[in-house]
C-alpha positions as CSV (number, residue, x, y, z in Angstrom):
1,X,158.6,126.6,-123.1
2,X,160.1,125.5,-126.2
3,X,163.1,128.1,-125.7
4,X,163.5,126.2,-122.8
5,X,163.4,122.7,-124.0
6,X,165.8,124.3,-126.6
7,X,168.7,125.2,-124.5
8,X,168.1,121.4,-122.2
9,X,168.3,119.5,-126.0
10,X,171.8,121.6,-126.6
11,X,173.4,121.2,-123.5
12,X,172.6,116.9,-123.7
13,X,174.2,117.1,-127.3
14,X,177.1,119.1,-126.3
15,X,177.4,117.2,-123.2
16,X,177.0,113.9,-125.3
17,X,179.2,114.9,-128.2
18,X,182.1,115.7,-125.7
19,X,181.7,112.0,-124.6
20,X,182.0,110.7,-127.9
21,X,185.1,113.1,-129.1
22,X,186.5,111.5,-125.4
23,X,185.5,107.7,-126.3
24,X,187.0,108.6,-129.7
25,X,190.3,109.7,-127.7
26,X,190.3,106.6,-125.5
27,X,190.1,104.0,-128.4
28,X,192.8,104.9,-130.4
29,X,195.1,104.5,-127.0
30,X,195.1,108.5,-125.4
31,X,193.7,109.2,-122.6
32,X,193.9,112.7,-120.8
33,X,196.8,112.5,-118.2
34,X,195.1,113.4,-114.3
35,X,195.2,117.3,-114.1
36,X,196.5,118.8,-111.1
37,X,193.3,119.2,-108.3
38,X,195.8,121.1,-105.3
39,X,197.2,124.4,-105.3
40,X,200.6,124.8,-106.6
41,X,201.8,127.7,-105.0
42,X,204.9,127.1,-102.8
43,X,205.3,123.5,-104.3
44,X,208.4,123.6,-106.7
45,X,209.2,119.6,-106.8
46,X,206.6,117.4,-107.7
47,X,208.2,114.5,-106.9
48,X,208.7,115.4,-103.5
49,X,205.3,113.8,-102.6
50,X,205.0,111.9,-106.3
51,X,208.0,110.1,-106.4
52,X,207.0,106.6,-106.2
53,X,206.6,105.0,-102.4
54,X,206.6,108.8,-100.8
55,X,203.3,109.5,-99.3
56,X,200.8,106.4,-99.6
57,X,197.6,109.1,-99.8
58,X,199.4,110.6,-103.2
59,X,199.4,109.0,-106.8
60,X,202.3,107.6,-107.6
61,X,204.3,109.2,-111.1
62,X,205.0,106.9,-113.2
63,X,208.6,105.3,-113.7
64,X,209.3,107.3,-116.5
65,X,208.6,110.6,-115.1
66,X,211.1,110.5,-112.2
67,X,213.7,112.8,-113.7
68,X,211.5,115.4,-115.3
69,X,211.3,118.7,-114.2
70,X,208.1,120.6,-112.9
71,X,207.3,122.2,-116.0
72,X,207.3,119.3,-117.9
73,X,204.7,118.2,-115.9
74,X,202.9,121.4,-116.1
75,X,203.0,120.9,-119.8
76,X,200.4,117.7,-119.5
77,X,198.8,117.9,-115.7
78,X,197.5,121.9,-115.3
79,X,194.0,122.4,-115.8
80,X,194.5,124.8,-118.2
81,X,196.9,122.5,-120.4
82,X,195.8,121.9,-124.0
83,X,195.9,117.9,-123.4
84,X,192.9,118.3,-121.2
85,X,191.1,119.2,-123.8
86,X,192.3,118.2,-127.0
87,X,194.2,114.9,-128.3
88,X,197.6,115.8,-129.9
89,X,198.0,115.6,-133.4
90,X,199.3,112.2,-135.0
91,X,203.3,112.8,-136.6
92,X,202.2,111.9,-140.1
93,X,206.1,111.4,-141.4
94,X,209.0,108.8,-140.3
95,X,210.8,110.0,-137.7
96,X,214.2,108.1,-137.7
97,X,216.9,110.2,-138.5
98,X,214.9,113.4,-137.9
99,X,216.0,114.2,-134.5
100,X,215.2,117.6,-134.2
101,X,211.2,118.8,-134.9
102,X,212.2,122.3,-134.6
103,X,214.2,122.3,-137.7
104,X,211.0,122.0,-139.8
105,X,208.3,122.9,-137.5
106,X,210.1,126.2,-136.1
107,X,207.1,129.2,-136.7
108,X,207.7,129.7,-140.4
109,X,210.7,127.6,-140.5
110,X,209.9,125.2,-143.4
111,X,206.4,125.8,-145.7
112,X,203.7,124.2,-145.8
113,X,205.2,121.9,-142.7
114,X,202.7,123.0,-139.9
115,X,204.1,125.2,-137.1
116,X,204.4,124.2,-133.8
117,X,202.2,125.8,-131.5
118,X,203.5,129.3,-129.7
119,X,203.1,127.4,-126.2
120,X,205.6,124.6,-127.4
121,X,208.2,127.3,-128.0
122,X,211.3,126.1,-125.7
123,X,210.3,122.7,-125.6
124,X,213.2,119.6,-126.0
125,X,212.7,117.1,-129.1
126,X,212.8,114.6,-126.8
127,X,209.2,115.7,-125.1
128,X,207.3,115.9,-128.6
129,X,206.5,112.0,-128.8
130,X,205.5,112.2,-125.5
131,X,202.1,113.4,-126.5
132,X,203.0,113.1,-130.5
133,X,202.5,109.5,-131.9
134,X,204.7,108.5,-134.6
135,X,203.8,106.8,-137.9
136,X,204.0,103.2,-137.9
């Protein structure tokens, strides 16, 4: 029986720490775009049934998503998308003047600047504030 009440205590602390790491999130201004809850296959324009004023049923995209491509909103909105689960990281430098991330944050381009992820590989500049905060 105590195995039992075991496994019940660490499922309400995961369950409950997951809430606070998610409060956490939602205080200091992120919140975890919708993901994606239809199937994708033979759907190649989002805005098709997002754009804003389409389909009354369907959530609207925001103003300043209209000219983005479908994988950009992959990038945010699939399930399996790493903003689902985890808040970006904060840019921790000024970035006026610095107009192109990959310069320093190419894999191995410039040590001990942290590489971008390998799933960021391809990705425009203008995309990485989109999830990346700058410094005040």
């Amino acid at each position: 029986m105590s195995h039992r009440r075991s496994i019940v205590a660490s499922a309400f602390l995961l369950v409950g720490l997951g809430a606070l790491v998610a409060f956490a999130w939602q205080q200091e201004g992120w919140k975890t775009p919708p993901a994606v809850e239809h199937a994708l296959e033979g759907r190649d324009n989002c805005m098709m049934c997002h754009k804003a004023g389409v389909m009354e049923a369907v959530p609207d995209a925001p103003a300043n998503h209209a000219d983005w491509p479908n994988d950009i909103c992959l990038m945010c909105h699939a399930k399996d998308a790493a903003v689902q689960t985890t808040a970006p990281s904060a840019i921790t430098h000024p970035i006026e003047g610095r107009d192109n991330c990959w310069m320093c944050h190419k894999p191995g381009a410039m040590e001990p600047v942290p590489d971008a992820p390998a799933n960021h590989e391809g990705r425009d500049n203008k995309y990485c504030t989109l999830c990346h905060a700058p410094a005040s």
